[in-house]
N, C-alpha and C positions, 0 to 999 in steps of 0.2 A: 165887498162885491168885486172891484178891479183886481183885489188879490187873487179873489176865486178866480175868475176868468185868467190870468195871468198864469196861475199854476196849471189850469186845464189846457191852454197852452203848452206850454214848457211839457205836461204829459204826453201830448198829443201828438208834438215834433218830435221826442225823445222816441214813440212808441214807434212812428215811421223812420227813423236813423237806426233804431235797432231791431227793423223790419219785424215788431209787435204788433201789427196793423191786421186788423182779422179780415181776410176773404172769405167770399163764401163760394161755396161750387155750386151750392142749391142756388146762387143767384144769376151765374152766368147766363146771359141772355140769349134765348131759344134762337133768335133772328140771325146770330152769330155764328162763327164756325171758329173752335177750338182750336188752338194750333199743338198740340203734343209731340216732344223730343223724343226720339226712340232711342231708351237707353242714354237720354240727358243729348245735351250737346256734344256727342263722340267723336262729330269732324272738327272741333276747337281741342279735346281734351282726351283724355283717357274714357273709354266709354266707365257708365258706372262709376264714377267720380266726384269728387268735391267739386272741382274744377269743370266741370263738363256741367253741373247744374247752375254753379255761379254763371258759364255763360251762357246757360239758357237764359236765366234772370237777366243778364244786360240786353239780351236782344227781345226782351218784351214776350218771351213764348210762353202761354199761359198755363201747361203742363209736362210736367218733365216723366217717359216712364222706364221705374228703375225694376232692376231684380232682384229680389231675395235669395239668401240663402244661411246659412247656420254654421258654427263653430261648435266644436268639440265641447267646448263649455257654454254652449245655449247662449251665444251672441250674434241677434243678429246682423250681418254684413251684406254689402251689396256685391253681386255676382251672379253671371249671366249663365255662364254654363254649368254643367256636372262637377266639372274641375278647375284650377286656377290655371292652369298651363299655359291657354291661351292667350291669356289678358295679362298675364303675371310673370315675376321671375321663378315661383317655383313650381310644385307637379305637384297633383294628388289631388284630391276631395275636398272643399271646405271644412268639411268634419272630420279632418285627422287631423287641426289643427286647433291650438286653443288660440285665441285674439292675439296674444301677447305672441304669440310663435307666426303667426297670419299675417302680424304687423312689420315681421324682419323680411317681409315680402315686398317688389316694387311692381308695382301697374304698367302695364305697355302703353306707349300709344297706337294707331289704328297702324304703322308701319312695322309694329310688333318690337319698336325699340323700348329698351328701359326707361321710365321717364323718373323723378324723386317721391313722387307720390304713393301713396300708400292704399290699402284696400278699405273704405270706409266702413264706417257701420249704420244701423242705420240712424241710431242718437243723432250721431255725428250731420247726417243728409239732413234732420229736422230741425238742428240748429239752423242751418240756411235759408231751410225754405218756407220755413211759419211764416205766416203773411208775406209771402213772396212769388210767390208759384204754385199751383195746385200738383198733386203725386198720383201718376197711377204704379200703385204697386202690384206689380205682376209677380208670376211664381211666389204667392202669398197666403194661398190657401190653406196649405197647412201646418202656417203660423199663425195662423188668427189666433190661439190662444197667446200667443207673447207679442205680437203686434198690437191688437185691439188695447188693453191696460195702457201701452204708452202714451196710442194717439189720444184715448182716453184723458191720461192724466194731462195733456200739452194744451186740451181743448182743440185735437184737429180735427176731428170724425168729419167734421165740412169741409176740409181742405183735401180729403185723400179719398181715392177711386180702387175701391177692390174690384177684379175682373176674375175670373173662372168659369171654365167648360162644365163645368158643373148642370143636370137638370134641374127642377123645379126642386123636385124633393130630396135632392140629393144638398143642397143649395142649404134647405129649410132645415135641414137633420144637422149641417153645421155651425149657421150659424143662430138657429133657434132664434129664442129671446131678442136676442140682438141685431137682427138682423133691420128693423125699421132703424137703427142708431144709425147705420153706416151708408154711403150710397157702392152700389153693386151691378157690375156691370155685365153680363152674360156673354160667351163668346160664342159668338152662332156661323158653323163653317156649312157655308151654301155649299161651296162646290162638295162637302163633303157629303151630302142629302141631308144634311141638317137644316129645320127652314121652321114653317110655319105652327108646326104642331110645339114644338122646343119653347118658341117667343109667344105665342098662346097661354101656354102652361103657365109662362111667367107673369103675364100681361093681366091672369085672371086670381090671379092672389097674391102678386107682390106689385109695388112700386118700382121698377128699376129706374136706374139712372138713365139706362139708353143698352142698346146692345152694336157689341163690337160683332160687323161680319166679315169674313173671309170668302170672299166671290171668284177667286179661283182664277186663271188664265186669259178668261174671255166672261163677256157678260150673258153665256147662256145658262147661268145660277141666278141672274140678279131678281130680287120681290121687290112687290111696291115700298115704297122705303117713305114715301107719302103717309102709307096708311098707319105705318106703325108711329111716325111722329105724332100724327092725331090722335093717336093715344097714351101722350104725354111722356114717349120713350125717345131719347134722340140716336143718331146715326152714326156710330164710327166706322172707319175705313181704313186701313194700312194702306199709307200710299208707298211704301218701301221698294217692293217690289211686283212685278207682274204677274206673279202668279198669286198675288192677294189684293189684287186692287182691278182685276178684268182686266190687264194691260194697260191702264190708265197710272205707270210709276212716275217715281220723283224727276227721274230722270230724262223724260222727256220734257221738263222744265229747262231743260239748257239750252237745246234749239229754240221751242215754244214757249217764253212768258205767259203764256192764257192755257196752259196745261190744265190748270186744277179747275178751269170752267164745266170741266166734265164733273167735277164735286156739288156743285153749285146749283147745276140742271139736276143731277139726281139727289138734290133733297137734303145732301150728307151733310152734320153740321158737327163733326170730330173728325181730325184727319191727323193720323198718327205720322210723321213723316220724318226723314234722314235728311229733308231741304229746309230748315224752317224760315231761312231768311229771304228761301225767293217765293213761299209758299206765305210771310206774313207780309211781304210788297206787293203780293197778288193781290189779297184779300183788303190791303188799306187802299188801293186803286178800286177797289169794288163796293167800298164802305161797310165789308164786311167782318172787322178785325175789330176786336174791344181786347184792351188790356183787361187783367187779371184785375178782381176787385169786391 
């Protein structure tokens, strides 16, 4: 009996030293507010990087969101834009390049310098962040056929957030079958007249996880965001910028400490942000921060 206990042990510590320790996102608690890295930790690392999600992990941020994209031979790799250009040493499309060609490539940092780093894929991000961090994988849509198999086989379908603009049926027609496996999050753009009829449709035959909105410049898009928590959908919010967050950005967090109080009063309990370290001091001043778990 001390054996057994002994070994379940030595499993237990070994499973959290080699971050095997399963989270759940179905368990994250409603009461709470999310804290999500835009594009990993980019102001520590290369956006979209190895290193940019390890330092989301050390600073406690309970989700990281990455980009997809594809290689010539159906690898997928993490990347933001159309092309590498930007972020990278070389030019062109992800898809004129096979992994191994993709790989003689190096990642910028945010000053657009060379760093030694390489362009991941996404194997490569899952090794990291299995019991460590929850994913929302954007630009993902349509890779759900070679995405879903992996997280599949890793056992993470609880760990990772699919998001797309997608309507009801449009939504239903891709991911069918499978679509109670995974959680799914709707991208609903107020300021665009996108609103209530879109999160209705969803609200009356699917489950979602929560719906991401874009409120535009100023809060004259904003809905009650009350009503749709009580029906068991939670609230995201770009705080990145002011033209997706009502003018309520990150960056008003550097004069004002108590910026994200305006998250707080409206209801919002996901806040995707480029701050996350004075946006999770906010929230542990507030009692309203839980680690990943």
């Amino acid at each position: 009996m001390k054996i057994n206990r002994f070994i379940y042990i030595l499993l237990f510590i070994s499973g959290i030293v080699l971050g095997q320790n399963k989270i759940f996102l179905s368990k994250f608690p409603q009461d709470k507010i999310m804290v999500v890295a835009h594009r990993a930790d980019w102001r520590e690392a290369p956006e979209n990087s190895v290193m940019a999600v390890k330092k989301a992990i050390e600073k406690g941020i309970n989700m990281v969101e990455i980009d997809l994209a594809i290689t010539k031979d159906n690898v997928l790799i993490l990347m933001h834009d159309h092309t590498i250009d930007r972020t990278t040493t070389g030019k062109g499309k992800p898809s004129d390049y096979t992994l191994e060609e993709i790989k003689k490539f190096y990642l910028r940092d945010g000053l657009g310098v060379p760093t030694q780093m390489q362009i991941p894929t996404l194997e490569e991000i899952l090794d990291v962040t299995k019991g460590r961090v929850f994913i929302n994988l954007d630009k993902a849509f349509d890779y759900f056929d070679l995405v879903y198999p992996v997280l599949k086989k890793r056992d993470l379908l609880d760990e990772v957030l699919f998001k797309g603009t997608a309507t009801y049926e449009e939504f239903n027609k891709k991911y069918g079958a499978m679509k109670n496996e995974i959680h799914y999050m709707p991208i609903i753009r107020l300021a665009a007249n996108e609103g209530l009829s879109k999160i209705n449709n969803y609200l009356n035959h699917y489950k979602v996880y929560g719906f991401e909105l874009t409120l535009g410049p100023d809060e004259s898009h904003l809905i009650n965001f009350k009503e749709i928590q009580g029906r068991g959908a939670r609230i995201w919010v770009n705080s990145l910028w002011p033209q997706q967050s009502a003018g309520h950005n990150d960056d008003l967090v550097l004069e004002n400490p108590d910026a994200y109080e305006w998250y707080v009063k409206k209801n919002i309990n996901i806040i995707q942000t480029d701050r996350p370290k004075e946006l999770i001091d906010f929230l542990k001043k507030k009692n309203l921060y839980s680690p990943v778990k």
